[in-house]
N, C-alpha and C positions, 0 to 999 in steps of 0.2 A: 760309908753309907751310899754315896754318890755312886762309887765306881760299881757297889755292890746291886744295884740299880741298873746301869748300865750293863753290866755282865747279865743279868738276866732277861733283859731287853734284846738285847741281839740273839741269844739264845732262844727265846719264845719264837722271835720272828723268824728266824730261819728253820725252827719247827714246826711251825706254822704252815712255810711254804714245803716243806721236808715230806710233809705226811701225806696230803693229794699226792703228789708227786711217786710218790713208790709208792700208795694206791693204785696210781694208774699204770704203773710200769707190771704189777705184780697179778693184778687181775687181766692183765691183757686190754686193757683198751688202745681203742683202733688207731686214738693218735699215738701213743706210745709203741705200737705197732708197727706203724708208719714211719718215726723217726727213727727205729733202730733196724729196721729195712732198709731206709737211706743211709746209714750207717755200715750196713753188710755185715752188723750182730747182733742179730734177730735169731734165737728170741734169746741166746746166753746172757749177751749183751744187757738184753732190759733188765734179766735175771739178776744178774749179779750184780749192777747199780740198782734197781730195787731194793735186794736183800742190804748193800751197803749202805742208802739212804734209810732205811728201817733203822739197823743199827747206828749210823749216825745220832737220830734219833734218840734213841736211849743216854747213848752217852750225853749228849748235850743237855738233855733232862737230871743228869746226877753230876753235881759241884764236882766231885772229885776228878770223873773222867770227861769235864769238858772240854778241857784242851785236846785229848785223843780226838773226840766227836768233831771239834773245830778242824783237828788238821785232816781229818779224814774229808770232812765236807769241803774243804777249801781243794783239795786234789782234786774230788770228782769234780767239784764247781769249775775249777780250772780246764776239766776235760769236757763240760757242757759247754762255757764260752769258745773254747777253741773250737769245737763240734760246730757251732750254731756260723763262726765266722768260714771255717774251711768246708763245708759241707751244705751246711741245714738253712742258712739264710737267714732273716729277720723277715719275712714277709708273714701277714695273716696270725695265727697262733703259734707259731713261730718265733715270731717278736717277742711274744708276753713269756716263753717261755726264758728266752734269750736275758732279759730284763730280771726275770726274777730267778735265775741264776747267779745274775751280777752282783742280786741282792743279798742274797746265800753267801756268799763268795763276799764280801764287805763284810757281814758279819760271820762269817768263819776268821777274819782277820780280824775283826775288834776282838771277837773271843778270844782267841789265838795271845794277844797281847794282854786283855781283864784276868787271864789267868795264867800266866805267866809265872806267878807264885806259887802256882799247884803244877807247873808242868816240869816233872823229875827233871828231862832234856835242858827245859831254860836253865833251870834250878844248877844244877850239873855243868853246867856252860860258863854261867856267871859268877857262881861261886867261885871258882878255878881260877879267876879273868884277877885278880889279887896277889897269886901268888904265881911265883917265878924266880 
């Protein structure tokens, strides 16, 4: 019950943050604009991590595919902190962007690990880890 708590906790929250987020990458707003112009992929760029943060989304909303959802969100999340340190900075909105990346990214990895038991991969890894 506990863990099953927890699995869903980190899932809401990082869809939570998920959903403004490719809102604003997908309707073109000006700061999402602006960061993937700093970037030099504007507008593919915002494109296709919109479209990707969307489908994150879904999956981490259905038990079954949230491990996929988790590992998907954890790669781009990993491609926003590195973005934010070798590029984009922490200054102004920047920062809160930078922050709640981290946040994403934390819980892509609790997720990652609360479902562990639904993910074919681990499943497929660990079973195996017995015989030899």
């Amino acid at each position: 019950m506990k863990s099953n708590l927890l699995d869903w906790i980190v899932r809401i929250v990082a869809v939570l943050i998920l959903i403004p987020a490719f809102y604003f990458k997908l309707s073109g707003a000006d700061r999402s604009i602006t960061t993937f112009s700093a970037l030099d992929a504007e507008p593919f760029g915002r494109y296709a991590v919109g479209f990707a943060e969307l489908i994150v989304v879904v999956l981490l909303l259905i038990p079954q595919t949230s491990w996929l959802g988790a590992m998907v969100a954890g790669v781009i999340m990993i491609g926003a902190v590195g973005s934010h340190i070798s590029v984009l900075g922490f200054a102004g909105d920047t920062g809160v962007s930078f922050v709640l990346a981290l946040v994403v990214l934390v819980c892509a990895i609790a997720e990652i690990y609360a479902s562990r038991d639904r993910n074919p991969i681990f499943t497929r890894i660990f079973s195996n880890r017995g015989s030899g």
